[in-house]
Structure formats: C-alpha cells, structure tokens
C-alpha positions in Angstrom: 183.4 90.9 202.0 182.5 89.4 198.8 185.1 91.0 195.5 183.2 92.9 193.3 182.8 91.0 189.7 185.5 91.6 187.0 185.3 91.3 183.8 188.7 89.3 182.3 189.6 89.0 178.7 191.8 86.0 178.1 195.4 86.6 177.0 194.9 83.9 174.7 197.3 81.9 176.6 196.3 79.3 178.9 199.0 79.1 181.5 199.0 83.0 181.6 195.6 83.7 182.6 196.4 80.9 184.8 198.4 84.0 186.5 195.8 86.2 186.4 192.8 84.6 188.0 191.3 84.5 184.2 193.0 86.8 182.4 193.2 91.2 181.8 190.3 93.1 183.2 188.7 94.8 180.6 189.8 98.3 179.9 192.9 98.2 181.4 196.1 99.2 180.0 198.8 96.7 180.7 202.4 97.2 179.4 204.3 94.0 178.4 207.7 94.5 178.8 211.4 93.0 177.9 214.8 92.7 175.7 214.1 92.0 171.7 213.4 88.5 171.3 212.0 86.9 174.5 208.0 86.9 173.6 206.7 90.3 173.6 205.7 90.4 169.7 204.0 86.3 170.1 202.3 87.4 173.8 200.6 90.1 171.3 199.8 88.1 168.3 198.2 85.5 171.3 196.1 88.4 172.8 194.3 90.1 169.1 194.0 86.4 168.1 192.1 85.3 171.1 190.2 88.4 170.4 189.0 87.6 167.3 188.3 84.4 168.2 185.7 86.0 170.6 184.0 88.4 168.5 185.9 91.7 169.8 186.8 94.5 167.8 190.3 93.8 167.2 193.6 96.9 166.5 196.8 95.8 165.8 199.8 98.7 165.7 203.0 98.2 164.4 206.0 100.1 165.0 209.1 98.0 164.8 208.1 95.1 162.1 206.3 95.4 158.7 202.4 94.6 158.5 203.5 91.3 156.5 206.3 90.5 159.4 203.1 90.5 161.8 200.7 88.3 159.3 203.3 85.8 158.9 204.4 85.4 162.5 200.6 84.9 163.1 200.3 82.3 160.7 203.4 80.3 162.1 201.4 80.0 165.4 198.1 78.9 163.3 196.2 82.4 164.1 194.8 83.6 160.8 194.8 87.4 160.5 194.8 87.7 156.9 191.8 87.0 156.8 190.4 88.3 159.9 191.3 91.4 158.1 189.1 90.5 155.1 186.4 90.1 157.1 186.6 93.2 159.1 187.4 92.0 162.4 191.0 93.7 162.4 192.5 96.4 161.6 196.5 96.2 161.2 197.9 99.4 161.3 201.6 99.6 159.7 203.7 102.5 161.3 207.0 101.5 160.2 206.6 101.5 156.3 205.2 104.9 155.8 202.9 103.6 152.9 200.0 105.7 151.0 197.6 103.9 152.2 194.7 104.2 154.7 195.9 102.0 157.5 199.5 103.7 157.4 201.3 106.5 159.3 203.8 108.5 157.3 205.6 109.2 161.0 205.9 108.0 164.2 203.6 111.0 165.7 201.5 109.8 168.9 198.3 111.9 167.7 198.4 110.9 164.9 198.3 107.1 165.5 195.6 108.1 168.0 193.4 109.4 165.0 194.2 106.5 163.1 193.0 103.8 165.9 189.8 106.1 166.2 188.9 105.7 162.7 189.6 102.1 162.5 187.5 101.8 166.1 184.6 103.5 163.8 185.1 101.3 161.2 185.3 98.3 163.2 181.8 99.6 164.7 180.6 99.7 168.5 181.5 96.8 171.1 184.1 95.1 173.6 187.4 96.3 171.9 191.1 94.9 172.0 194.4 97.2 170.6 197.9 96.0 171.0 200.5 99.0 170.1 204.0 97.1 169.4 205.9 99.1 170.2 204.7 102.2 172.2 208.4 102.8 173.5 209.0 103.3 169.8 208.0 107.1 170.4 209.7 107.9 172.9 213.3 106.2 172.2 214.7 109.7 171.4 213.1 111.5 174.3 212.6 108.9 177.3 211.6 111.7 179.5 208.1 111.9 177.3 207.1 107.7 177.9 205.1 109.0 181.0 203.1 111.8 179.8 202.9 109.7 176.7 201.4 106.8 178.3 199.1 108.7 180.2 197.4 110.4 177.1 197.2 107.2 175.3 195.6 105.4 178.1 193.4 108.4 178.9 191.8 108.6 175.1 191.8 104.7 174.5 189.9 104.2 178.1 187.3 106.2 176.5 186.6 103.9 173.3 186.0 100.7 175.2 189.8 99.3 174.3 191.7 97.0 176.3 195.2 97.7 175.8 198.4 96.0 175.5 200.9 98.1 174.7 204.5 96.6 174.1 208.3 98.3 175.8 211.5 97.8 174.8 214.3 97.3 177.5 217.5 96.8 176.1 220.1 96.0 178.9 222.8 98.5 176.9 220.3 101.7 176.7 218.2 102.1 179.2 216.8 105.2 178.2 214.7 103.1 176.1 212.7 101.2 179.0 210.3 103.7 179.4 209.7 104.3 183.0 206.9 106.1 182.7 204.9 103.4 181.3 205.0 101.5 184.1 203.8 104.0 186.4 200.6 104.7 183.9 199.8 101.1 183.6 197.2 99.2 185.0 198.8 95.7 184.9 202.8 95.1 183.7 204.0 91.7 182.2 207.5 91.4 181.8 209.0 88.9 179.6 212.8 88.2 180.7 215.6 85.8 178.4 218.9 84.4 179.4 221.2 81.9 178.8 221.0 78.9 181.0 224.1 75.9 180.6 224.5 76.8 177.1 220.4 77.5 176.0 218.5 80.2 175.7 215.6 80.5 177.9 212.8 82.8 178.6 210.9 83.9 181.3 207.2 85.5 182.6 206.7 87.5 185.6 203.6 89.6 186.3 204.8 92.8 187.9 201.7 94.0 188.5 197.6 93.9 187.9 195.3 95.9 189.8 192.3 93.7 190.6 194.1 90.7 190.3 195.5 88.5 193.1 198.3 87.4 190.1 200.9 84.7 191.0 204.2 86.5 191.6 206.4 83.9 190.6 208.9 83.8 187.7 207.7 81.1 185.8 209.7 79.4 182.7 208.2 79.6 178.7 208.9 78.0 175.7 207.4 79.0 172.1 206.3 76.4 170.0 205.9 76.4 166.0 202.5 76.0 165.7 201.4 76.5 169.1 203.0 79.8 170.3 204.0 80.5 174.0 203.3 77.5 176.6 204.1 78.6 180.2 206.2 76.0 181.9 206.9 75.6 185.5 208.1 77.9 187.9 211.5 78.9 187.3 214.2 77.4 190.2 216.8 80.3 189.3 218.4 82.5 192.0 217.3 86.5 192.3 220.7 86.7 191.1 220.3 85.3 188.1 217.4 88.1 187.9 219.9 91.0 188.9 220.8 93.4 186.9 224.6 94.6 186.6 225.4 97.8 189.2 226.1 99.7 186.2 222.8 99.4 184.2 221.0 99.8 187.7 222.4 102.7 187.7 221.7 104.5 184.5 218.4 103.0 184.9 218.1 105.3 188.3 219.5 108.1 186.3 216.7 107.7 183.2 213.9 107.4 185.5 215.2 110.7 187.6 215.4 112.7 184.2 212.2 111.4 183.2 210.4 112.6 187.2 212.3 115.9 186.5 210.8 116.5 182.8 207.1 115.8 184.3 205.0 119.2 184.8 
C-alpha cells in the first residue's frame, strides 16, 4: 500500500531532515525539547530562517531572550532577520521586555500571545505559515499542571491558521516541574536536544522522540554548532543508555510532576 503524500518543511538543517525523511510535516506541532544551552534557541533560529528563505510567513516568539538577543544570535549563524523584518516576512514578537510597542506583550498571558500571533498572521497576509514560540514552558513554569491543557489550546487555534509549529521546553535536571509533560503528549512530533560532558568537553546531542508520519531515525546522533554555520549533525553517538539515564531521584520527581499534572486534567 502506497503512503499517502506529505507535505515536509525543512528544519533548515540538513542532517536533521536527514532524520525525518525531509523534514516537519506541515501543520504539525512539534515540541523541541532540552536543558538551557544545548541547541534549542539555534534549532529555532535554523527552522524561521529556512522559512524565509522559502517564501513562508514567518512568527518568531520570545519568552526567555530579548528581541535583539534573537537578531544577533541569527546573524552569528549568517541568517538575516533584521531585515527579513523590514521586508515583512517576520514578525518577532518580544514577550520578555514588556515594551509599548505593537509586537510586545506586557505579560506572559497565553491568550494574549495568541491574539498577538493572529494579528501578526493577518499582517503577514494568507499562505504556508511557520511560528516558533521560545519558550512555551515559560507559561507554565509556576503551574506545571497547566503545560497540557495549555499545549492543547495553542495547537488547537494555531492548526487553524495554517502554522507549522515549533514550540521550545525547558527541562532542567534540578526542577522538573518545568519539563512540561503535557507537551509531549499534545505534540505531533518531539525533538529533544540533550548535553553532557564527555572526557573533559561538552557535547550535545539529537534524538527524535517522536513524528507521526515519519519513519524518523531513532538514533542518538552527536551535534556540533558552528559560528557561522549553526548546528551540523554529526555521527551517531557510541555512548551507553547509561550515559542517557537519568539519576533515580529526578526520575522520580519527574513521575511525581507528570502524576500532578494527569490529576489537574478535567
């Protein structure tokens, strides 16, 4: 039986659609996932510049860094979205600073930034749309029990606009409350970016969790990011699952998020 035809938009990195027979089917929701510092923020940047790149109409939320954090790290990596904004091919929506202006929350309010991505989709005009939301965890860190009904609404409105969405978690090995469970659940694909230190280096990992659709390679695979170039996915990673554990402890107060956050569900 022949597989119906998807439709993939490229991640914008090579060796990662390499992983996913192309790239993100369009109109999915994937959550990219991982401890601050191993690629989530770059993976992002990758994803809205390829985007451009290819005509879509291009959303950019930020939770966690400043508007001109984002347009710098872009530029490092030779994407230009200074003046994609000029030209109306992206919108970069700061909801950190709380600035009086028209691309700014004042608060971190979920409806809010979802009638602020609505009017920049409006402005942007009709058409195959990208949106990366960086963080999304960022409104549920002081109620982790919300991140599944949250994650369901913002899916549920965005599918409606034509979006393809990555939407960026935090998992801090010390609070893992923060992960976000619910997420997970909601999403339609889940990339989760992994760092450790390896004989005296720091080293990052991919692994693609999950992507309906997809036939995605399952294998931890090794990255490096480049000035200039951004994320280059290496080989696959020779480490032991133990080197992929986590500590009994933190499995166990992840257990005891995710069972708050089942029990908080209606």
């Amino acid at each position: 039986m022949e597989m119906p035809h998807v439709e993939r938009l490229s991640t914008g990195v090579d060796g990662v659609d390499k992983l996913l027979e192309g790239g993100i089917p369009r109109g999915f929701l994937t959550a990219v996932t991982g401890e601050p510092g191993c690629g989530k923020t770059i993976f992002s940047i990758h994803f809205i510049g390829k985007g451009i790149e290819e005509g879509d109409k291009c959303i950019y939320v930020t939770t966690e860094e400043s508007k001109e954090s984002i347009l710098n790290q872009a530029a490092q990596f030779n994407i230009d979205f200074q003046t994609a904004i000029e030209e109306k091919a992206l919108i970069l929506i700061d909801a950190l600073m709380g600035r009086e202006d028209r691309w700014s929350l004042q608060t971190l309010d979920l409806e809010a930034l979802i009638g602020k991505i609505i009017e920049a989709k409006k402005e942007l005009g009709y058409g195959r749309s990208r949106i990366v939301i960086d963080s999304l965890s960022a409104f549920w860190l002081d109620k982790p029990a919300m991140a599944r009904r949250y994650s369901y609404y913002v899916k549920k409105i965005l599918s409606k606009w034509d979006f393809t969405v990555v939407a960026t978690s935090q998992y801090a090995i010390t609070t893992s409350d923060a992960f976000g469970f619910g997420i997970e659940h909601i999403a339609d694909g889940v990339i989760r970016f992994r760092r450790a230190i390896r004989n005296g280096y720091l080293r990052r990992y991919i692994i693609i969790e999950k992507m309906r659709q997809t036939n995605h390679s399952t294998r931890v695979h090794e990255i490096t990011i480049q000035h200039g170039k951004g994320i280059v996915v290496k080989d696959v990673a020779e480490e032991s699952r133990e080197d992929f554990t986590l500590p009994p402890k933190v499995v166990r107060r992840i257990v005891e998020a995710k069972r708050r956050s089942e029990e908080a569900l209606p």
